[in-house]
N, CA and C atoms as a LAMMPS dump frame, in Angstrom:
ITEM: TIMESTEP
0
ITEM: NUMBER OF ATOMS
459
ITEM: BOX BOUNDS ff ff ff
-5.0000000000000000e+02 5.0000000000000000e+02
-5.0000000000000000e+02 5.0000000000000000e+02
-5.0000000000000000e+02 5.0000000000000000e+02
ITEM: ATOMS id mol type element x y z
1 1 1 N 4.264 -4.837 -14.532
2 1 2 C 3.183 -3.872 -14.399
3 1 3 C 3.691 -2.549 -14.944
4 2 1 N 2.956 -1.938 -15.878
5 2 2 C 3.476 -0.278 -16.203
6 2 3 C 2.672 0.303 -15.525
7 3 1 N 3.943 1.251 -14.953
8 3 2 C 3.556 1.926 -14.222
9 3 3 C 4.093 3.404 -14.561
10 4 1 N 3.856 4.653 -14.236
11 4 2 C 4.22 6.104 -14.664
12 4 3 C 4.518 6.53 -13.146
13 5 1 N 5.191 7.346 -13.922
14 5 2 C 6.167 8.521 -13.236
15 5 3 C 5.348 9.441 -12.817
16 6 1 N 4.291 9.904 -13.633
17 6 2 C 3.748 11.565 -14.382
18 6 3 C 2.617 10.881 -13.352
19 7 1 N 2.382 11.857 -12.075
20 7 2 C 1.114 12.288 -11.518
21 7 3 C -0.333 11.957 -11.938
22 8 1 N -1.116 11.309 -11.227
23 8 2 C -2.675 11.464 -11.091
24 8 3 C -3.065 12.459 -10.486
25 9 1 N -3.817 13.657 -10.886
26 9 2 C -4.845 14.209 -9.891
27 9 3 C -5.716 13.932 -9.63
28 10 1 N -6.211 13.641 -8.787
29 10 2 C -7.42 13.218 -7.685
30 10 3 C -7.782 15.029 -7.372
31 11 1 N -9.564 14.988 -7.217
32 11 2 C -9.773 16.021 -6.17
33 11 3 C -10.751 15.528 -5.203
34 12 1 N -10.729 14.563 -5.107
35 12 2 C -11.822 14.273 -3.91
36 12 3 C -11.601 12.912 -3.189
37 13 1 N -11.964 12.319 -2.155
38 13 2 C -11.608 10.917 -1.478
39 13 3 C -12.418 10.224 -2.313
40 14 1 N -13.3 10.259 -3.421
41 14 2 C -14.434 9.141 -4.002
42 14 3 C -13.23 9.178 -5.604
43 15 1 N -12.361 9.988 -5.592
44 15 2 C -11.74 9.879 -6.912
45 15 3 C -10.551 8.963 -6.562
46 16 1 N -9.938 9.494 -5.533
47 16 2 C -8.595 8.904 -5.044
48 16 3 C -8.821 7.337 -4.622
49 17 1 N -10.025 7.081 -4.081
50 17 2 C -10.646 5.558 -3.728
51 17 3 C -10.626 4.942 -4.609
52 18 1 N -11.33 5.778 -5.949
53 18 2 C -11.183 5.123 -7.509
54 18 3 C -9.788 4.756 -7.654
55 19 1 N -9.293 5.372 -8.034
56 19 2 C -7.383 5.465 -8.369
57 19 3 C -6.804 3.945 -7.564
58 20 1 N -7.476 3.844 -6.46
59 20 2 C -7.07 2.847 -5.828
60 20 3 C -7.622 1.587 -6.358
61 21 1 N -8.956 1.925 -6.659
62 21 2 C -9.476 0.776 -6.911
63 21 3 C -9.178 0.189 -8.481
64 22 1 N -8.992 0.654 -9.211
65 22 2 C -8.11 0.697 -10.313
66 22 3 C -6.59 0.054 -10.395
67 23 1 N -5.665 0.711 -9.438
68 23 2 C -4.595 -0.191 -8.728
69 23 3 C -4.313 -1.82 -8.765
70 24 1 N -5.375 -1.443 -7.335
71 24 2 C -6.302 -3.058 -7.128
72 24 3 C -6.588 -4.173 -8.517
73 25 1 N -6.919 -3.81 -9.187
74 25 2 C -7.891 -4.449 -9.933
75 25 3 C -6.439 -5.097 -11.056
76 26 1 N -5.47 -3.729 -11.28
77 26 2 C -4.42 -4.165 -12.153
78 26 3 C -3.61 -4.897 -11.511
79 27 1 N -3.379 -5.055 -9.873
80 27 2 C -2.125 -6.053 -9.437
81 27 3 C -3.045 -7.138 -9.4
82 28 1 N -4.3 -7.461 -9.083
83 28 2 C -4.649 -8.895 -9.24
84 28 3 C -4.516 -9.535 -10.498
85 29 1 N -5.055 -8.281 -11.643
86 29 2 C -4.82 -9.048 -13.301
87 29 3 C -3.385 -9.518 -13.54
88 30 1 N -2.349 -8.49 -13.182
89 30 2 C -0.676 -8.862 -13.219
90 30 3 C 0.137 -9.279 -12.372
91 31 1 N -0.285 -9.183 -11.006
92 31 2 C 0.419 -9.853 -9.873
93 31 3 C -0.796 -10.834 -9.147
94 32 1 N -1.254 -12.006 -9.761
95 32 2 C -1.913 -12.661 -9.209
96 32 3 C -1.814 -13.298 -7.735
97 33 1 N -0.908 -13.516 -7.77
98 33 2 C 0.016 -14.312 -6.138
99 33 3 C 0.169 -13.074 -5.093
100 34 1 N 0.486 -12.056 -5.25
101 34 2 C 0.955 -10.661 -4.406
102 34 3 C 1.425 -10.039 -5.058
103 35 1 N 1.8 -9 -3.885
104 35 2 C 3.028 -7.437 -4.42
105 35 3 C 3.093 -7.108 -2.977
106 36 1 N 3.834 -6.401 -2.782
107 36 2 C 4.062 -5.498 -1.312
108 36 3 C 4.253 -4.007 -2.199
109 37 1 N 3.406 -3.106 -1.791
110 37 2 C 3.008 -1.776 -2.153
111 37 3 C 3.102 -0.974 -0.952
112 38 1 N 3.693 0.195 -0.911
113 38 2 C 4.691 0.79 0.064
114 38 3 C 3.542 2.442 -0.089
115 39 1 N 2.769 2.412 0.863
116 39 2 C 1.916 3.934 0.421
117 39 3 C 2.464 5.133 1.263
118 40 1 N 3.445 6.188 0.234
119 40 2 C 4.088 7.019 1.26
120 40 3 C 3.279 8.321 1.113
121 41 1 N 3.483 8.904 1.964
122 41 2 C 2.896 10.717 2.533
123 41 3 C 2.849 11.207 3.935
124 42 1 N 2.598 12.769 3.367
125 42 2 C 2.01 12.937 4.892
126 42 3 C 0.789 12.699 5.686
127 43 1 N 1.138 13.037 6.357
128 43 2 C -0.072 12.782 6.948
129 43 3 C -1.959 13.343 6.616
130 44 1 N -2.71 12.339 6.616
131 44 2 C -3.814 13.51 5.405
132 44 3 C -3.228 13.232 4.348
133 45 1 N -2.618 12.369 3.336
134 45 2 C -2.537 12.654 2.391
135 45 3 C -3.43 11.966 1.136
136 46 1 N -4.057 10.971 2.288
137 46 2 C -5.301 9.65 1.844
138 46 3 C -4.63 8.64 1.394
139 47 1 N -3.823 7.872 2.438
140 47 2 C -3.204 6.685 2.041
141 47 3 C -4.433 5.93 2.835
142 48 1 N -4.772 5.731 3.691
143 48 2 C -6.196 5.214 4.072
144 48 3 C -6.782 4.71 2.722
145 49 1 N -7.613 6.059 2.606
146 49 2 C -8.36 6.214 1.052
147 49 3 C -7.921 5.427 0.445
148 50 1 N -6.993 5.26 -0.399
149 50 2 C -6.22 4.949 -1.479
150 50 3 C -6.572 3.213 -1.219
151 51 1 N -5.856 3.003 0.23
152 51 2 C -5.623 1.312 0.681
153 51 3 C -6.896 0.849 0.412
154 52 1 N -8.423 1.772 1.111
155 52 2 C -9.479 1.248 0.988
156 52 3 C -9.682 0.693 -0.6
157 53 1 N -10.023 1.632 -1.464
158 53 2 C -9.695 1.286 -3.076
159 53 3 C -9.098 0.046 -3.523
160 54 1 N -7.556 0.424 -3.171
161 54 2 C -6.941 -1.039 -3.626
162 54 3 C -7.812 -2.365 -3.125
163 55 1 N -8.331 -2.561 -1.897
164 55 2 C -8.762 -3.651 -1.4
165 55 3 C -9.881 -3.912 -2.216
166 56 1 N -11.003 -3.246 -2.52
167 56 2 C -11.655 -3.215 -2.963
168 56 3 C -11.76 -3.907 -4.937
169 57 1 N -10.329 -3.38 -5.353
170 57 2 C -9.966 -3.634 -6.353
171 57 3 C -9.201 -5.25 -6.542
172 58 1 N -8.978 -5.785 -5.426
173 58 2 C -8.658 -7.008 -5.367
174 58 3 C -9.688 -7.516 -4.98
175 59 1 N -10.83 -7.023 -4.721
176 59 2 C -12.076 -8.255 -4.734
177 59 3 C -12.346 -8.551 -2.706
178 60 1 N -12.163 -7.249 -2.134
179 60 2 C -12.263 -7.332 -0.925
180 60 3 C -13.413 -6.422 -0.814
181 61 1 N -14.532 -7.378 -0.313
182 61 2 C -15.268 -6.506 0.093
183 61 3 C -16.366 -6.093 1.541
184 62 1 N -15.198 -6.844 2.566
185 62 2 C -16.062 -6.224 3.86
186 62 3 C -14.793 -4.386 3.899
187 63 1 N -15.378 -4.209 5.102
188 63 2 C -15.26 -2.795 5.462
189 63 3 C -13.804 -2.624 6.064
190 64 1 N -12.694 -2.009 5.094
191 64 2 C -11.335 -1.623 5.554
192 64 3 C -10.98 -0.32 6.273
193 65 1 N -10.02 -0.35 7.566
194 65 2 C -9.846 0.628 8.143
195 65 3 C -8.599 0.733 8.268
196 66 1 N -8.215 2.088 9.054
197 66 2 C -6.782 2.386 9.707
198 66 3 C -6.595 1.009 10.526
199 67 1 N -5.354 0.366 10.181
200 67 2 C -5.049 -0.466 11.175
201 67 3 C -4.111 0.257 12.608
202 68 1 N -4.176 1.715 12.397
203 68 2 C -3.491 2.365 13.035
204 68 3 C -2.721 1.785 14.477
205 69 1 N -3.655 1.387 15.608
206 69 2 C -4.023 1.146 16.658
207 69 3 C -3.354 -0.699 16.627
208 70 1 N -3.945 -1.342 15.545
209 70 2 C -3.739 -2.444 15.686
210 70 3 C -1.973 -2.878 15.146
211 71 1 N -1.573 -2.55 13.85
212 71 2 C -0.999 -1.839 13.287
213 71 3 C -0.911 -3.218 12.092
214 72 1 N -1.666 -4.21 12.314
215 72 2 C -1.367 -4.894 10.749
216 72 3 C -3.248 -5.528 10.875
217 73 1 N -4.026 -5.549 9.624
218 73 2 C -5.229 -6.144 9.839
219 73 3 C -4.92 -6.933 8.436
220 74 1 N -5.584 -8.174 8.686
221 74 2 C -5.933 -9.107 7.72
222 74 3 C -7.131 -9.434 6.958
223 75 1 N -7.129 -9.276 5.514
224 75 2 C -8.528 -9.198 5.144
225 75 3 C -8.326 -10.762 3.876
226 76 1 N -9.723 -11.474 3.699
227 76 2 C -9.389 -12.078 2.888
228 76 3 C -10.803 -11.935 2.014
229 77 1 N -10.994 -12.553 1.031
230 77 2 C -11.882 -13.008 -0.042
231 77 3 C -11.451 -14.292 -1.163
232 78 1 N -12.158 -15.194 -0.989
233 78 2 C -11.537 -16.221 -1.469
234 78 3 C -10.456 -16.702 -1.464
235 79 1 N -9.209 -16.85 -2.59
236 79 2 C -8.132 -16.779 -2.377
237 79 3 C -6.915 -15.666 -2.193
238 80 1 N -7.461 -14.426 -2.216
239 80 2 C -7.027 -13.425 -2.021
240 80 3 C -6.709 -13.302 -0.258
241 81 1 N -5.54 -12.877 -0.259
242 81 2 C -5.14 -12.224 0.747
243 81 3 C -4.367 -11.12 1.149
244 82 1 N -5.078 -10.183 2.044
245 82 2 C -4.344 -8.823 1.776
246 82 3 C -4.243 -8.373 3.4
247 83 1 N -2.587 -7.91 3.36
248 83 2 C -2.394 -7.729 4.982
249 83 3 C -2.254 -5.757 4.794
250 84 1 N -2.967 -5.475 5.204
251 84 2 C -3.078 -3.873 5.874
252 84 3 C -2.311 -3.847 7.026
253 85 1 N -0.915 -2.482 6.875
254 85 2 C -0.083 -2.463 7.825
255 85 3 C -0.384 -0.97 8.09
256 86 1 N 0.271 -0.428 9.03
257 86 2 C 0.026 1.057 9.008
258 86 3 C 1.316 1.022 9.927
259 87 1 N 2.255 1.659 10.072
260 87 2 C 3.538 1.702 10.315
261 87 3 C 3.769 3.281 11.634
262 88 1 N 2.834 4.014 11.244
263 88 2 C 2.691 5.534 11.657
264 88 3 C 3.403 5.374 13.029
265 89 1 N 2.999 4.353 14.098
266 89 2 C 3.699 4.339 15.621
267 89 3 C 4.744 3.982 15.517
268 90 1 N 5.035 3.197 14.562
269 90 2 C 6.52 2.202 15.107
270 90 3 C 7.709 2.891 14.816
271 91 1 N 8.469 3.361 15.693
272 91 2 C 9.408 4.395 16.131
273 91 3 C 11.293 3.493 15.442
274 92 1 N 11.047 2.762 15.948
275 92 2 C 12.455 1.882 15.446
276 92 3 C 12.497 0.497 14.788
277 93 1 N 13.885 -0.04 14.557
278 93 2 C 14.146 -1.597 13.739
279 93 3 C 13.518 -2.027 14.549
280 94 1 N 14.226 -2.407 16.298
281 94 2 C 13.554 -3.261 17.017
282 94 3 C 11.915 -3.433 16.532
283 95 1 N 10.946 -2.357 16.78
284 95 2 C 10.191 -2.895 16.844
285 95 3 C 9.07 -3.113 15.091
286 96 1 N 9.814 -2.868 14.009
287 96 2 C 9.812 -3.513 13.062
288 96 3 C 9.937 -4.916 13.475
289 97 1 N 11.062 -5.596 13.761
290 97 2 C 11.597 -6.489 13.753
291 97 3 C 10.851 -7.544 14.422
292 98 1 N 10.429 -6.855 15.59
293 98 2 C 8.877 -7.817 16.284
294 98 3 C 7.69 -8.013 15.688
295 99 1 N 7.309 -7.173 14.723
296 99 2 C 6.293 -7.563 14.168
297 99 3 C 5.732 -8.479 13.236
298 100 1 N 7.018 -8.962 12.956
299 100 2 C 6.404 -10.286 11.841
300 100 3 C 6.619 -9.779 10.393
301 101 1 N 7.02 -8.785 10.205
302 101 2 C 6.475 -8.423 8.432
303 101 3 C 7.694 -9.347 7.563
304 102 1 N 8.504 -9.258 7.894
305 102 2 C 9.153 -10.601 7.33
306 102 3 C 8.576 -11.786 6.58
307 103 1 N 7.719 -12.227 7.782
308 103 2 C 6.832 -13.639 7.292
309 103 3 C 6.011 -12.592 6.014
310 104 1 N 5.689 -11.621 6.676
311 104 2 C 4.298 -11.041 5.659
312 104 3 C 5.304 -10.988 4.437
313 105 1 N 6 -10.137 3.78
314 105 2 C 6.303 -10.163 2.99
315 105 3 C 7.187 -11.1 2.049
316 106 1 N 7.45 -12.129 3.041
317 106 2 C 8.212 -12.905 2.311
318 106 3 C 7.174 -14.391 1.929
319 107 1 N 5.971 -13.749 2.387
320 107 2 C 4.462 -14.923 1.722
321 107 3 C 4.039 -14.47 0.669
322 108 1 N 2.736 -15.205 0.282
323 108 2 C 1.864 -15.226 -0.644
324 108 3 C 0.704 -13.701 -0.472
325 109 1 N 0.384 -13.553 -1.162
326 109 2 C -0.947 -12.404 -0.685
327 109 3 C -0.122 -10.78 -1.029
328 110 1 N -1.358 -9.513 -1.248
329 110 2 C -0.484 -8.433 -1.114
330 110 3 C -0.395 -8.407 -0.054
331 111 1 N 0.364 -6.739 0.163
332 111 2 C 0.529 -5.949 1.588
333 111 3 C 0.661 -4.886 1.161
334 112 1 N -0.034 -4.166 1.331
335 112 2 C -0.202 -2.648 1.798
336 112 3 C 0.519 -1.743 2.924
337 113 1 N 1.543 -1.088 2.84
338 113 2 C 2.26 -0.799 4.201
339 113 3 C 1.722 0.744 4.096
340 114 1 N 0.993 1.405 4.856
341 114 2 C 0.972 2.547 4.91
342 114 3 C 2.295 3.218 5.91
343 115 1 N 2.669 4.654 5.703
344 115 2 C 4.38 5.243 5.99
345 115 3 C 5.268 4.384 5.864
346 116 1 N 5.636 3.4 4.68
347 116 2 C 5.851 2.463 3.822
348 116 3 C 7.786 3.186 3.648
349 117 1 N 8.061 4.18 4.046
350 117 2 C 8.925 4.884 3.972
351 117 3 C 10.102 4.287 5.286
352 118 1 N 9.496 3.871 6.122
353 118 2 C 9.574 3.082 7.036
354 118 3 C 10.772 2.073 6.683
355 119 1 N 10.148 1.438 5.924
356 119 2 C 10.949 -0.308 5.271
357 119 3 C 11.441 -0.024 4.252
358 120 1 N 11.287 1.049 3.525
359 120 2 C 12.249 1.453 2.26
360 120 3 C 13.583 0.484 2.397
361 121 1 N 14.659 0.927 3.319
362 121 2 C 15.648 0.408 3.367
363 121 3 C 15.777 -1.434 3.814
364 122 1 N 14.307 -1.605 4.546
365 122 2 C 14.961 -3.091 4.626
366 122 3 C 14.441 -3.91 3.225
367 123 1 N 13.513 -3.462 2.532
368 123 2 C 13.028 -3.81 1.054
369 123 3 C 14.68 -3.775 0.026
370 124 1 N 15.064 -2.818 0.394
371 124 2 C 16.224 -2.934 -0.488
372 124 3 C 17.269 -3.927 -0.864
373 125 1 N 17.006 -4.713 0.607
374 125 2 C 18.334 -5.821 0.821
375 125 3 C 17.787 -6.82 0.103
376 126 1 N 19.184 -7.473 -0.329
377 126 2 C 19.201 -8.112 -1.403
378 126 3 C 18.632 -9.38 -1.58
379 127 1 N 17.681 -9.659 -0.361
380 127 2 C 16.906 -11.283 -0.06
381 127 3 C 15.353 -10.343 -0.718
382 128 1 N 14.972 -9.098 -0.998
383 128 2 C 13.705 -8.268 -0.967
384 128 3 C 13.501 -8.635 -2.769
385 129 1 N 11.823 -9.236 -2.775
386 129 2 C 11.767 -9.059 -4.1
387 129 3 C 10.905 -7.196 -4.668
388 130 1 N 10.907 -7.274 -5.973
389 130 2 C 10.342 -5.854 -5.926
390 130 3 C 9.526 -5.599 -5.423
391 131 1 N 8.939 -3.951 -5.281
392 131 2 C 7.639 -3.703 -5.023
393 131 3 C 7.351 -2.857 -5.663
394 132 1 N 6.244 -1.856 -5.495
395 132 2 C 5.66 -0.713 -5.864
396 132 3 C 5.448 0.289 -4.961
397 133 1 N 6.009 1.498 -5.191
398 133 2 C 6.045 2.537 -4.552
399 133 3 C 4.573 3.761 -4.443
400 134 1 N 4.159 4.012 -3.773
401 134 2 C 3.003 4.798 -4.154
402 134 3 C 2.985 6.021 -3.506
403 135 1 N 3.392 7.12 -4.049
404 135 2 C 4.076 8.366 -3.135
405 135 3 C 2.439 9.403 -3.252
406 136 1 N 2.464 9.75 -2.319
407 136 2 C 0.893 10.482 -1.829
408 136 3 C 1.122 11.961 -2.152
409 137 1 N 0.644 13.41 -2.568
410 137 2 C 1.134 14.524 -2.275
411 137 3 C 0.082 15.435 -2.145
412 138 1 N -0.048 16.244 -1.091
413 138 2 C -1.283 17.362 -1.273
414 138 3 C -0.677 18.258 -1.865
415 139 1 N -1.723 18.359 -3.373
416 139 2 C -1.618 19.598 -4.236
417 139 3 C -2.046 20.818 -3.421
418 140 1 N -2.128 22.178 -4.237
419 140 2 C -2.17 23.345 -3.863
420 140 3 C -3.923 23.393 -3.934
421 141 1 N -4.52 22.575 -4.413
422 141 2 C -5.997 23.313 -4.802
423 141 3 C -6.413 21.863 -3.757
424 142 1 N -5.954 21.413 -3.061
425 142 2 C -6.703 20.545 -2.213
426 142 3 C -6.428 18.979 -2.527
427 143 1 N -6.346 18.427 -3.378
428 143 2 C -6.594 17.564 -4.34
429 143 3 C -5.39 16.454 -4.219
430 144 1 N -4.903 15.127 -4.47
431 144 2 C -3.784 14.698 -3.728
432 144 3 C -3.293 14.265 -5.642
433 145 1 N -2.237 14.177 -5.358
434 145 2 C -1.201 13.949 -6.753
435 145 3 C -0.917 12.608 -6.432
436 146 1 N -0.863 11.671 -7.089
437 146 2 C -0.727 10.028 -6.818
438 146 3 C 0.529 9.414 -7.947
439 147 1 N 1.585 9.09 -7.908
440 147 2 C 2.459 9.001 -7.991
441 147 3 C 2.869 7.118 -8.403
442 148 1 N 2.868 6.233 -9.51
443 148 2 C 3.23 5.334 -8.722
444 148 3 C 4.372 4.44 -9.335
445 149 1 N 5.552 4.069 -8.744
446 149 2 C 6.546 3.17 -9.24
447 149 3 C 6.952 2.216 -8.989
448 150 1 N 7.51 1.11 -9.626
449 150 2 C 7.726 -0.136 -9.554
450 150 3 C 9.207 -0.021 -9.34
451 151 1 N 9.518 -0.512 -8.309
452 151 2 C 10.996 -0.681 -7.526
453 151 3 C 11.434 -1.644 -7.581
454 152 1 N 12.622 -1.934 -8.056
455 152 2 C 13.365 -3.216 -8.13
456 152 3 C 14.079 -3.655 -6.958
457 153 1 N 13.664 -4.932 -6.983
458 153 2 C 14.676 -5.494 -5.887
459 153 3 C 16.762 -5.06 -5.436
């Protein structure tokens, strides 16, 4: 997948949704089977947004949310499968380690990890195949800077 270095500006959540949905649309054409995509920022920075898009761009089309609360939701469409994580509570390994993402990432289907910053380091180890990095940033005029790279195992 090519991917750039050099910033998207987005100024609005219907642009940044685009951006996503665009995403979407290129890992199903080039990563047919999966990817694990790592969406980092602060907080507010529309990794939500963004996830909604991507899903959308893989051909998902009931209604995606914060899995905040839940902290992994499963969406499918045909043979597509896409696991929505949201990471924001989980404080340590231990409770990484309970959650299963293992199985998730070491299956079929994407994954979306929102604070994806999280697993940086266990992605790294040397059983991790690549992923894609998607770094979030609020510009000065409001607007979020979208960032995205392909990380090697």
């Amino acid at each position: 997948m090519s991917v750039s270095r050099r910033p998207l500006h987005t100024t609005s959540p219907e642009q940044t949704a685009d951006a996503g949905r665009q995403l979407g649309a290129r890992l199903a054409a080039e990563r047919p089977h999966g990817a694990v995509v790592l969406l980092v920022g602060p907080l507010g920075a529309g990794k939500t947004v963004l996830a909604k898009g991507i899903a959308r761009g893989l051909g998902i089309e009931e209604p995606v949310s914060s899995p905040t609360y839940t902290i992994i939701s499963e969406y499918r469409s045909g043979a597509v499968l896409l696991h929505h994580v949201d990471l924001y509570r989980i404080e340590s390994r231990e409770q990484l380690e309970n959650l299963g993402l293992e199985d998730l990432l070491a299956g079929t289907g994407y994954v979306l990890v929102e604070w994806g910053e999280k697993i940086q380091d266990w992605l790294a180890a040397p059983r991790a195949a690549g992923h894609l990095r998607v770094t979030l940033a609020l510009a000065a005029d409001g607007g979020r800077d979208i960032v995205v790279e392909e990380v090697a195992a």
